[in-house]
Backbone atoms as SQL, in Angstrom:
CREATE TABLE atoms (id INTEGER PRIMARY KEY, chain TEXT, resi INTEGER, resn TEXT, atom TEXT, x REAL, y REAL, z REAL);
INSERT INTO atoms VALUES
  (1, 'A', 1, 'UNK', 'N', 8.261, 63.155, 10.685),
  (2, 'A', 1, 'UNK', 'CA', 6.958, 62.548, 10.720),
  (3, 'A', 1, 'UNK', 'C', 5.880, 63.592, 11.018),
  (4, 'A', 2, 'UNK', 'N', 6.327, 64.772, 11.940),
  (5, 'A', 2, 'UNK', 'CA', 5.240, 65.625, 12.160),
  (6, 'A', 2, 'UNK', 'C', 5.755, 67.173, 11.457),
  (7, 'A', 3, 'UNK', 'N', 4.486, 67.498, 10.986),
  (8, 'A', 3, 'UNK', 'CA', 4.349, 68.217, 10.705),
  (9, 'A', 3, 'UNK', 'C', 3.697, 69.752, 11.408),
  (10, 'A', 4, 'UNK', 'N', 4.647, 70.429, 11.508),
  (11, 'A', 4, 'UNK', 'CA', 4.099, 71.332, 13.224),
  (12, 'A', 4, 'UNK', 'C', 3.838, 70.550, 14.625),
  (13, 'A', 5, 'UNK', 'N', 3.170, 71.148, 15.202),
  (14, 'A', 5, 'UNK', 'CA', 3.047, 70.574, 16.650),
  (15, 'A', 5, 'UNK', 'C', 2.712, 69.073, 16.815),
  (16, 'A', 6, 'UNK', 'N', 1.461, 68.473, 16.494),
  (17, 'A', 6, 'UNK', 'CA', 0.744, 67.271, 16.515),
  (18, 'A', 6, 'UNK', 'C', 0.128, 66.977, 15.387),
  (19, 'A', 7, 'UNK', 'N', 0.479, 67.676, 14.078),
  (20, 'A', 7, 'UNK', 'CA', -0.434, 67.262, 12.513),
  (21, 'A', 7, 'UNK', 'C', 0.889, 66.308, 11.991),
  (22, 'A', 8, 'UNK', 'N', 0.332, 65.445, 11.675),
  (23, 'A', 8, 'UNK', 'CA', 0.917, 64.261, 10.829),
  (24, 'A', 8, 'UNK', 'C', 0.905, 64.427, 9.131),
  (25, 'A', 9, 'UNK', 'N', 2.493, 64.370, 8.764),
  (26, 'A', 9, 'UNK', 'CA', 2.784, 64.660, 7.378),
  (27, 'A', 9, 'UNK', 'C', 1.882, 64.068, 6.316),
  (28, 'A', 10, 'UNK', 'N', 1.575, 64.278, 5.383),
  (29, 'A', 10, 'UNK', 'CA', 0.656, 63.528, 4.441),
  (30, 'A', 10, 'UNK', 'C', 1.722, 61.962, 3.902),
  (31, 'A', 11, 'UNK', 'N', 2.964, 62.773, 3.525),
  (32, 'A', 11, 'UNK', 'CA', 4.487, 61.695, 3.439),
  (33, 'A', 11, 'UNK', 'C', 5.595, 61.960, 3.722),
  (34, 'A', 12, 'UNK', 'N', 6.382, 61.130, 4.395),
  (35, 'A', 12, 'UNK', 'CA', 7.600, 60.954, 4.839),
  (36, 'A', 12, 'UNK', 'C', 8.269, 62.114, 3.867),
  (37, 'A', 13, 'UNK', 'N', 9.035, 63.126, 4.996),
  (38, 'A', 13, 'UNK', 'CA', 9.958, 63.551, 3.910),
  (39, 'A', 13, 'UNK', 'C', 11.293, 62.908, 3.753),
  (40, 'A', 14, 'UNK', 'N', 11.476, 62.054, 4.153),
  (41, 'A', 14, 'UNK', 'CA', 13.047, 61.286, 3.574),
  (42, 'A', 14, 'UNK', 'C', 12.553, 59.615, 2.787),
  (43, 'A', 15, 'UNK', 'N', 11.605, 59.078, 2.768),
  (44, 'A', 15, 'UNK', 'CA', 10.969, 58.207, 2.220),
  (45, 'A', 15, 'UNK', 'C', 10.113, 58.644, 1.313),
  (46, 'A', 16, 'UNK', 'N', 9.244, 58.882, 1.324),
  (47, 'A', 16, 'UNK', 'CA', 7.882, 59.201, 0.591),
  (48, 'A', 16, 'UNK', 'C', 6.810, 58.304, 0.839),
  (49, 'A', 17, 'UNK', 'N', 7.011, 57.631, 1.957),
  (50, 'A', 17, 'UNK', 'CA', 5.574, 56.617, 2.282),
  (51, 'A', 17, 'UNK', 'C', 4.800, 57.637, 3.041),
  (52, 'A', 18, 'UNK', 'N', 3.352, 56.616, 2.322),
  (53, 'A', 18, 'UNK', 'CA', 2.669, 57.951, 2.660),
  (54, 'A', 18, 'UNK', 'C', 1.749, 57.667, 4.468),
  (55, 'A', 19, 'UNK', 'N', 1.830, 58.996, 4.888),
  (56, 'A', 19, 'UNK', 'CA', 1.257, 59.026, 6.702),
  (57, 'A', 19, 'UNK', 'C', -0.179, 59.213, 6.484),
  (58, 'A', 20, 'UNK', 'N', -0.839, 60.029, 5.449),
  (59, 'A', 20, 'UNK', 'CA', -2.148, 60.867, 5.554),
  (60, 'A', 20, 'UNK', 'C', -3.245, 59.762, 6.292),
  (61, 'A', 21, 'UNK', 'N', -2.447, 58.868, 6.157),
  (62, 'A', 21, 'UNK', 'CA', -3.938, 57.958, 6.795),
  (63, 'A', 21, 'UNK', 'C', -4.133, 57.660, 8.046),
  (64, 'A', 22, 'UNK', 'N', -2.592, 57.994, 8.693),
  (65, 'A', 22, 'UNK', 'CA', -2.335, 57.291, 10.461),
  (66, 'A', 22, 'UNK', 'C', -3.444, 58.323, 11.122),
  (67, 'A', 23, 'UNK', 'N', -4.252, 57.625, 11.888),
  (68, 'A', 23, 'UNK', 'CA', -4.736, 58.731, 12.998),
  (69, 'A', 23, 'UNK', 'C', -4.282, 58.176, 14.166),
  (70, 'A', 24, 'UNK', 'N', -4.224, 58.865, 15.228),
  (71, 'A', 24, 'UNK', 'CA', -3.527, 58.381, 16.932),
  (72, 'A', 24, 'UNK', 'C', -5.003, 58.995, 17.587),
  (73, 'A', 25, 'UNK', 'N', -5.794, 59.658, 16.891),
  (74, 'A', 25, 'UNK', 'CA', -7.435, 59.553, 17.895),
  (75, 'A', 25, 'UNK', 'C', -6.462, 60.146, 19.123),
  (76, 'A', 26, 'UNK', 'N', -7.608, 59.464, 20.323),
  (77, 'A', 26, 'UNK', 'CA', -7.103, 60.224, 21.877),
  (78, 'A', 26, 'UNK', 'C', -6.482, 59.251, 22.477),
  (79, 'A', 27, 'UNK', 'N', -5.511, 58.354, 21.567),
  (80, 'A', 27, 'UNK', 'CA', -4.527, 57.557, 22.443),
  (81, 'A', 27, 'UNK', 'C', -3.303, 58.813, 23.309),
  (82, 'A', 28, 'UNK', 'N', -2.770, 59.202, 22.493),
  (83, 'A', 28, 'UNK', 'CA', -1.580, 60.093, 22.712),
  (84, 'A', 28, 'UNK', 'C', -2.472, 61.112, 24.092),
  (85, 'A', 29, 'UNK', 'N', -3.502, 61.472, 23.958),
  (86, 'A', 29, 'UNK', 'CA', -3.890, 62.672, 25.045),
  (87, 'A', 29, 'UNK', 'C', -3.919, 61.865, 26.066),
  (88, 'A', 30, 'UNK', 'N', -4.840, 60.283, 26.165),
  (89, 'A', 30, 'UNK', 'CA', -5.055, 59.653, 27.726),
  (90, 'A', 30, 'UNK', 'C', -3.446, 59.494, 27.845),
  (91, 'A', 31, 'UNK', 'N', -3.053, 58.453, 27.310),
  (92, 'A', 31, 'UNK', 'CA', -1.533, 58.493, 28.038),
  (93, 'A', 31, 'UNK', 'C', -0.796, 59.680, 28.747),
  (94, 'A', 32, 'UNK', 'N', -0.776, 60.832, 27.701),
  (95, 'A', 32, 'UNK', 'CA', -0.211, 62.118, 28.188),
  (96, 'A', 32, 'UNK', 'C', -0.723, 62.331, 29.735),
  (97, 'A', 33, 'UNK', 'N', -2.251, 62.413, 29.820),
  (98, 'A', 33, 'UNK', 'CA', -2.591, 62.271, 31.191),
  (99, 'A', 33, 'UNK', 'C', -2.545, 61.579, 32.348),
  (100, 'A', 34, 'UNK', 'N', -1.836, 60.374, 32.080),
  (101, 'A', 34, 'UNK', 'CA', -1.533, 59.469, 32.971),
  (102, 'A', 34, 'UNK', 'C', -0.626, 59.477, 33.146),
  (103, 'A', 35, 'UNK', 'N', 0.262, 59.626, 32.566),
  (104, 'A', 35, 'UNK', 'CA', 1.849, 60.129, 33.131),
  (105, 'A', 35, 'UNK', 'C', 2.082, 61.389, 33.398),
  (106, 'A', 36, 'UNK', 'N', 1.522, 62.504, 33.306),
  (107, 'A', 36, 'UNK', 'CA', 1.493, 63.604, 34.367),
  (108, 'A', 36, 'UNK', 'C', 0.982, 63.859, 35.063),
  (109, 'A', 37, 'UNK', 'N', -0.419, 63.327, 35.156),
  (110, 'A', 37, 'UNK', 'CA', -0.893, 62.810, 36.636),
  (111, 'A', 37, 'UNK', 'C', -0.474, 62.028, 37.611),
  (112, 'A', 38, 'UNK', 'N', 0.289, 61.136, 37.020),
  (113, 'A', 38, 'UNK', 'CA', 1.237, 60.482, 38.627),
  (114, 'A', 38, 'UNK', 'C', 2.281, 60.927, 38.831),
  (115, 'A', 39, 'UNK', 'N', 2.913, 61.678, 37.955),
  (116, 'A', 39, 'UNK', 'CA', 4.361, 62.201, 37.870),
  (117, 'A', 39, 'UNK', 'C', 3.794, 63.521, 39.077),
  (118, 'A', 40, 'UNK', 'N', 2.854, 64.009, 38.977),
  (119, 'A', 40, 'UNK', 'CA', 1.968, 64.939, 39.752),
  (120, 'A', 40, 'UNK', 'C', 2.095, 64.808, 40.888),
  (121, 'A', 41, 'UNK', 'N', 1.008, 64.266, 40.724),
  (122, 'A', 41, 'UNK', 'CA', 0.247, 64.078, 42.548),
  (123, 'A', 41, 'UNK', 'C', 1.091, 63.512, 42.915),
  (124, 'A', 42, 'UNK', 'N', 1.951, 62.475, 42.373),
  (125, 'A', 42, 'UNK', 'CA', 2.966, 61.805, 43.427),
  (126, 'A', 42, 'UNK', 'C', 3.809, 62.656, 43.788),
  (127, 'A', 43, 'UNK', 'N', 4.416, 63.654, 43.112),
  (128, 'A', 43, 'UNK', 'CA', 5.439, 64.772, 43.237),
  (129, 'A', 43, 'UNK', 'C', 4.429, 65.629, 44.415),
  (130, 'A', 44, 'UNK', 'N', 3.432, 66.390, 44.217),
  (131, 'A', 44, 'UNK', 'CA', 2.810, 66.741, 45.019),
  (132, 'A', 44, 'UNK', 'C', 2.511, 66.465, 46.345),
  (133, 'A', 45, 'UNK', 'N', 1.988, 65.270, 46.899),
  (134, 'A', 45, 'UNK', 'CA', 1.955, 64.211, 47.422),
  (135, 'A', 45, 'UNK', 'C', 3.677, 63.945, 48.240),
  (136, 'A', 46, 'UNK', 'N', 4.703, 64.043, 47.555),
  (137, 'A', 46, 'UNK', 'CA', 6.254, 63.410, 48.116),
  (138, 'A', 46, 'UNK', 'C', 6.565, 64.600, 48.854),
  (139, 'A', 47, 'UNK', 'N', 6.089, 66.137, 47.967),
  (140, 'A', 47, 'UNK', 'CA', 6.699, 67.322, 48.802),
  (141, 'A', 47, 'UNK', 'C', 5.900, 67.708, 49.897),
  (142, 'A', 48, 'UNK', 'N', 4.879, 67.633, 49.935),
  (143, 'A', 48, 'UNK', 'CA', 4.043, 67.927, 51.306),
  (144, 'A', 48, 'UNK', 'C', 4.599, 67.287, 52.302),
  (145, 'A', 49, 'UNK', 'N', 4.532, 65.922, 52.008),
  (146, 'A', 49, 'UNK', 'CA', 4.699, 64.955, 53.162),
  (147, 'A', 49, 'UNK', 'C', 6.499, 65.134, 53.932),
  (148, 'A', 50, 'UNK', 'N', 7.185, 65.772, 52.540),
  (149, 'A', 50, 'UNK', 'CA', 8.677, 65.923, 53.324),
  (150, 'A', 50, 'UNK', 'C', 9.170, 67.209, 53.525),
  (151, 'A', 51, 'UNK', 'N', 8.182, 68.645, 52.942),
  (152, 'A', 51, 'UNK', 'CA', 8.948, 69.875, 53.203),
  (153, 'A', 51, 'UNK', 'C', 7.748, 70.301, 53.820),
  (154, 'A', 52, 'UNK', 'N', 6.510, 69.793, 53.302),
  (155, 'A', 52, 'UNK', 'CA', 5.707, 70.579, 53.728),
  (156, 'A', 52, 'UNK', 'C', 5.582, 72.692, 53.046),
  (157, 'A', 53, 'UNK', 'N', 5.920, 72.732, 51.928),
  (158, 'A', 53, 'UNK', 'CA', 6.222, 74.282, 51.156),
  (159, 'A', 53, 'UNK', 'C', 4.464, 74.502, 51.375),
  (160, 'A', 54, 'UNK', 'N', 4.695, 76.136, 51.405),
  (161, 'A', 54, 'UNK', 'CA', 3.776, 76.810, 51.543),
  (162, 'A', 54, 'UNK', 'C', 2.826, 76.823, 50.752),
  (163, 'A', 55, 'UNK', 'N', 1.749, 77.225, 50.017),
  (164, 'A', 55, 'UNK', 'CA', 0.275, 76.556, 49.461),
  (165, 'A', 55, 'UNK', 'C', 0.852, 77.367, 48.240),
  (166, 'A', 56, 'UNK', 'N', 1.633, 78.548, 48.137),
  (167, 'A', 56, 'UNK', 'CA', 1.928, 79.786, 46.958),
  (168, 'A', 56, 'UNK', 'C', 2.884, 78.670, 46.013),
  (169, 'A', 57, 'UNK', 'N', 3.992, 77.886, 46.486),
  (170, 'A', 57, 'UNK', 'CA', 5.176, 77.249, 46.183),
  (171, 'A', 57, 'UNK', 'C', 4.156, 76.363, 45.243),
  (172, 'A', 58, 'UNK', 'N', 3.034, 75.382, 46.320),
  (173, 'A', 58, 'UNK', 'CA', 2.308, 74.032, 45.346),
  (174, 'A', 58, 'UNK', 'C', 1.669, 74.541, 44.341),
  (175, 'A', 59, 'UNK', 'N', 1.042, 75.640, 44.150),
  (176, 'A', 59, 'UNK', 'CA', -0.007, 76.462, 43.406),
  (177, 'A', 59, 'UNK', 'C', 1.001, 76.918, 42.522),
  (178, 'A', 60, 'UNK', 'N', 1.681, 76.976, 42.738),
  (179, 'A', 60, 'UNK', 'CA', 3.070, 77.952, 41.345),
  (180, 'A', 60, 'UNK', 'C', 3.519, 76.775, 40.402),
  (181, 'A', 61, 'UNK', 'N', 4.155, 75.703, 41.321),
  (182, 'A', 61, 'UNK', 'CA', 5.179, 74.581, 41.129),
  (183, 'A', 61, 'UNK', 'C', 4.555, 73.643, 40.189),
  (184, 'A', 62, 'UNK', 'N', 3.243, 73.295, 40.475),
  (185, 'A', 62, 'UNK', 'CA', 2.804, 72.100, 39.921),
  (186, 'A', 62, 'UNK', 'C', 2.401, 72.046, 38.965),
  (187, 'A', 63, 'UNK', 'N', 1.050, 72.745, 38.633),
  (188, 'A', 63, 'UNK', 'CA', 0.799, 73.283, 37.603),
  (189, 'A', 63, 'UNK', 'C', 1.627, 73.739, 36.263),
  (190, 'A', 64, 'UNK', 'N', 2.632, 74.410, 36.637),
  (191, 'A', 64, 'UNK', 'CA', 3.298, 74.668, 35.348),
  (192, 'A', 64, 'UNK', 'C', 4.474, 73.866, 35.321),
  (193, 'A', 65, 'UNK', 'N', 4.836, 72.655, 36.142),
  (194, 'A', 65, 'UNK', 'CA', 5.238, 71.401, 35.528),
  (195, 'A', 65, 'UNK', 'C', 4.163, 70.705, 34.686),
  (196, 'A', 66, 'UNK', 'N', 3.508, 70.441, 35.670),
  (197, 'A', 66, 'UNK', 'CA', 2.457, 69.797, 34.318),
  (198, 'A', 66, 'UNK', 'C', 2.155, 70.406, 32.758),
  (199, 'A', 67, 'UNK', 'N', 1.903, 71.167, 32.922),
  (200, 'A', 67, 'UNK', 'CA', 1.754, 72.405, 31.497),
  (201, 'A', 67, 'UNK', 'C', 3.133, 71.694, 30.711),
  (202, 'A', 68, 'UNK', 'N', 4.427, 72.296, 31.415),
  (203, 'A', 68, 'UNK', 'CA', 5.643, 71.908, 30.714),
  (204, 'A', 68, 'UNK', 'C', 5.504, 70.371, 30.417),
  (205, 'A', 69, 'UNK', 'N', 5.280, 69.279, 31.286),
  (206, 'A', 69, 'UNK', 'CA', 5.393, 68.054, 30.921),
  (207, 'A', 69, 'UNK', 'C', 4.734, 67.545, 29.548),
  (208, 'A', 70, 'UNK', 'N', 3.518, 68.407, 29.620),
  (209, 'A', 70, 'UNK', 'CA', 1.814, 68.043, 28.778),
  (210, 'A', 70, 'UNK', 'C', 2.447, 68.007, 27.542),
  (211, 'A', 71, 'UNK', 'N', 2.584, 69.472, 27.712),
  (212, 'A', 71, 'UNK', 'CA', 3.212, 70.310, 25.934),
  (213, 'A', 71, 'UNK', 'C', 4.952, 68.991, 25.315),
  (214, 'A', 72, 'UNK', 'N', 5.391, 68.737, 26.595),
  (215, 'A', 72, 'UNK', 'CA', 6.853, 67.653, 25.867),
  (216, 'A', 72, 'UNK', 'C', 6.760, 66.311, 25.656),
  (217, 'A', 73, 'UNK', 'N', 5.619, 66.245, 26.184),
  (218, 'A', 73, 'UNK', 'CA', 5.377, 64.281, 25.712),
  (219, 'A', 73, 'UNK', 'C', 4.560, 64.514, 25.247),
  (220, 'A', 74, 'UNK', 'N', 3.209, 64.959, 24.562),
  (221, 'A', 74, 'UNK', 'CA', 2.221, 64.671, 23.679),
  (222, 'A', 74, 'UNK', 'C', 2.633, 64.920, 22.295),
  (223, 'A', 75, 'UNK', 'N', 3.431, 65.629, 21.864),
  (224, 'A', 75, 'UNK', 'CA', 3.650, 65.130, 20.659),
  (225, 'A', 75, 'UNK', 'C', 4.408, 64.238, 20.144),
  (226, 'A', 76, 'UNK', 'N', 5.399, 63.512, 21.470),
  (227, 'A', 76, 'UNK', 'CA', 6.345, 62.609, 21.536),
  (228, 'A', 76, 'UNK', 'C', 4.992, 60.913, 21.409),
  (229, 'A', 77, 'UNK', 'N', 4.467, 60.917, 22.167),
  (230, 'A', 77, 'UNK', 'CA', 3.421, 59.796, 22.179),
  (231, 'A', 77, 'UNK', 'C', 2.735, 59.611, 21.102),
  (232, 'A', 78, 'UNK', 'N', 2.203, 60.925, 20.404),
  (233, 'A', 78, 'UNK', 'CA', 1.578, 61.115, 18.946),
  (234, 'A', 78, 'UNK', 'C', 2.167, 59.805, 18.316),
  (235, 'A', 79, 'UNK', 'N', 3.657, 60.579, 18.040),
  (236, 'A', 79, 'UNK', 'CA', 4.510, 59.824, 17.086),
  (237, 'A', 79, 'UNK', 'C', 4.633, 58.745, 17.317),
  (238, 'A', 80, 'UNK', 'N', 4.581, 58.038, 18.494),
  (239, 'A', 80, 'UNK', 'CA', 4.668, 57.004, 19.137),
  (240, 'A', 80, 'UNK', 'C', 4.125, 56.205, 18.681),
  (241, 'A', 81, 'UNK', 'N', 2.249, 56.663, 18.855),
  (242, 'A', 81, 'UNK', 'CA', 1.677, 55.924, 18.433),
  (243, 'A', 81, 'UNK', 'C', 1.015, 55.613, 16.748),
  (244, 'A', 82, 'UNK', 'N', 1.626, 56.437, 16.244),
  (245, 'A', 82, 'UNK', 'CA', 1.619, 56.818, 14.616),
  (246, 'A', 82, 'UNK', 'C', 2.861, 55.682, 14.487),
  (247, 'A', 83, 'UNK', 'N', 3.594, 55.611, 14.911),
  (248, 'A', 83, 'UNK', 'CA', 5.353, 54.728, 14.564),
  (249, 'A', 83, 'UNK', 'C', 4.264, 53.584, 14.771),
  (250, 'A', 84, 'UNK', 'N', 3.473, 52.874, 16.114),
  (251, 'A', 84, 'UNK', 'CA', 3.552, 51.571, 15.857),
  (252, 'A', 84, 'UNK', 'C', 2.241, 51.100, 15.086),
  (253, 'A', 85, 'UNK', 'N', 1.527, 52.099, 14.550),
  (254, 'A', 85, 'UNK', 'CA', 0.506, 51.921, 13.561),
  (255, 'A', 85, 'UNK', 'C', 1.188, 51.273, 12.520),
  (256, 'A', 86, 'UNK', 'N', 2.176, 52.229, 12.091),
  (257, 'A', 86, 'UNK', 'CA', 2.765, 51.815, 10.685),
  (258, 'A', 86, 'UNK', 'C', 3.499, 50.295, 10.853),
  (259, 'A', 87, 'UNK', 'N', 4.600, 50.391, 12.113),
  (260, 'A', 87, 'UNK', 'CA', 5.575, 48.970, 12.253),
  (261, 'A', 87, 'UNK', 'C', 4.057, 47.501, 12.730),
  (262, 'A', 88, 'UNK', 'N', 3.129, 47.944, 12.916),
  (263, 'A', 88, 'UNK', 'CA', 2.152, 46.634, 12.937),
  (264, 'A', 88, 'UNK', 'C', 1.193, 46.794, 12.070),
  (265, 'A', 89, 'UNK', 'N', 1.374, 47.554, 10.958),
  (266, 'A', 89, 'UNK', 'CA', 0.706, 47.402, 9.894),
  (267, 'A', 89, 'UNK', 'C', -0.569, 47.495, 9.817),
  (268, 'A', 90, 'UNK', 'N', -1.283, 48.727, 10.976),
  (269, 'A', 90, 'UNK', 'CA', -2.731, 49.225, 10.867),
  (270, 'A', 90, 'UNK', 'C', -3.053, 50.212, 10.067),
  (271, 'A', 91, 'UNK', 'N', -1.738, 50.509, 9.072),
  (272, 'A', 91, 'UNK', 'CA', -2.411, 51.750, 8.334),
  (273, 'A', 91, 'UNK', 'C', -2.997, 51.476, 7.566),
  (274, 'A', 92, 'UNK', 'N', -3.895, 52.515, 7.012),
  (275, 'A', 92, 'UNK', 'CA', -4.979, 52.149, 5.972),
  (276, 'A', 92, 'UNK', 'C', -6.311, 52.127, 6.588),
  (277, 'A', 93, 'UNK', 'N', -6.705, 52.126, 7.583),
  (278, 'A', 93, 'UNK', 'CA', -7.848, 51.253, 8.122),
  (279, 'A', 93, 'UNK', 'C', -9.050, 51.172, 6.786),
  (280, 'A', 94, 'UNK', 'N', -8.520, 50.390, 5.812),
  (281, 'A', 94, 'UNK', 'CA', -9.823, 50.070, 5.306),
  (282, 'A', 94, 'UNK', 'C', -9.688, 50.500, 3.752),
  (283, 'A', 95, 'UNK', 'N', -10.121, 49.564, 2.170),
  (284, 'A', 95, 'UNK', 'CA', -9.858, 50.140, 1.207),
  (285, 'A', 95, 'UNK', 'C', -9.756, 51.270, 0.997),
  (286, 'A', 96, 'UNK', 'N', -11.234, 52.078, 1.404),
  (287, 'A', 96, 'UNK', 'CA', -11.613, 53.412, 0.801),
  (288, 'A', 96, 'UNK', 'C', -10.436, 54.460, 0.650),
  (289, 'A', 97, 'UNK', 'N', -9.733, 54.194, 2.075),
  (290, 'A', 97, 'UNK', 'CA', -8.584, 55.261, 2.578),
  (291, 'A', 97, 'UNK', 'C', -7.541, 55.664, 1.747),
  (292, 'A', 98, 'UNK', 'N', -7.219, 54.499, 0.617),
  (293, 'A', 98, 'UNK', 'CA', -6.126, 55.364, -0.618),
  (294, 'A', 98, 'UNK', 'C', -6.613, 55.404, -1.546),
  (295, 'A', 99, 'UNK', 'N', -7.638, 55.309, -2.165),
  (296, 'A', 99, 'UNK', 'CA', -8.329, 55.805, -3.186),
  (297, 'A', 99, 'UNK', 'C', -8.652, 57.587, -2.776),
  (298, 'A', 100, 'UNK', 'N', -9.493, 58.101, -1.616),
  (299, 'A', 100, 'UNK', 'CA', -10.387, 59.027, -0.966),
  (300, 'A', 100, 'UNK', 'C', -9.234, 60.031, -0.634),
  (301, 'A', 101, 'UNK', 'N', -8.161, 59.026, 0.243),
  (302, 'A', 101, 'UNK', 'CA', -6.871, 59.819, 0.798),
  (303, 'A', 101, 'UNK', 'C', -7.366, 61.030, 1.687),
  (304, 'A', 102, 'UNK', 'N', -6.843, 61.661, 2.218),
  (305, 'A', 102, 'UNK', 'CA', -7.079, 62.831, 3.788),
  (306, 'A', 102, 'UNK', 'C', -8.208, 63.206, 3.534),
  (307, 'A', 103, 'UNK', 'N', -8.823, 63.986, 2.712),
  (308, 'A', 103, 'UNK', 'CA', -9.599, 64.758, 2.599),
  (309, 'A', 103, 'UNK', 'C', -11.257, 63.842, 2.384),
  (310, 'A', 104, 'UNK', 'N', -11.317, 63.370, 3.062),
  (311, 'A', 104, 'UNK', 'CA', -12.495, 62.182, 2.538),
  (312, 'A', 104, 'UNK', 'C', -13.763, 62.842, 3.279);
């Protein structure tokens, strides 16, 4: 379904239905941020309160979980939300879109 990181195929390569029209907009980014923001601060938040690690450990640790988390579910959610465009039948939004097709 994807094509590189977060670009969406124009068509299925084992079908041939065509994607060029799905957009996921900034659904996929807010979500992404809401689940590594609580996955976060709550993690953040759980280790203070029980080890208490030094300020170098939180400043190292967290951050590049998050980074790692960001980069492994946002293109997972993309698709996500590209999959239930298609299974509830919002693609297209609108004649123009397969006549015009991507480049409109």
């Amino acid at each position: 379904m994807m094509d590189g990181y977060l670009k969406v195929r124009r068509t299925c390569a084992s079908c041939g239905e065509k994607l060029h029209h799905h957009r996921a907009d900034d659904l996929p980014a807010y979500a992404t941020i809401i689940v590594v923001g609580k996955v976060v601060i709550g993690g953040m938040y759980a280790a203070e309160v029980a080890w208490a690690p030094p300020m170098w450990v939180q400043m190292t640790l967290w951050p590049l979980l998050a980074l790692a988390m960001t980069l492994l579910i946002l293109p997972r959610l993309k698709g996500m939300v590209v999959g239930m465009q298609w299974a509830w039948r919002m693609h297209g939004f609108g004649a123009d879109d397969e006549r015009h097709g991507p480049d409109r």
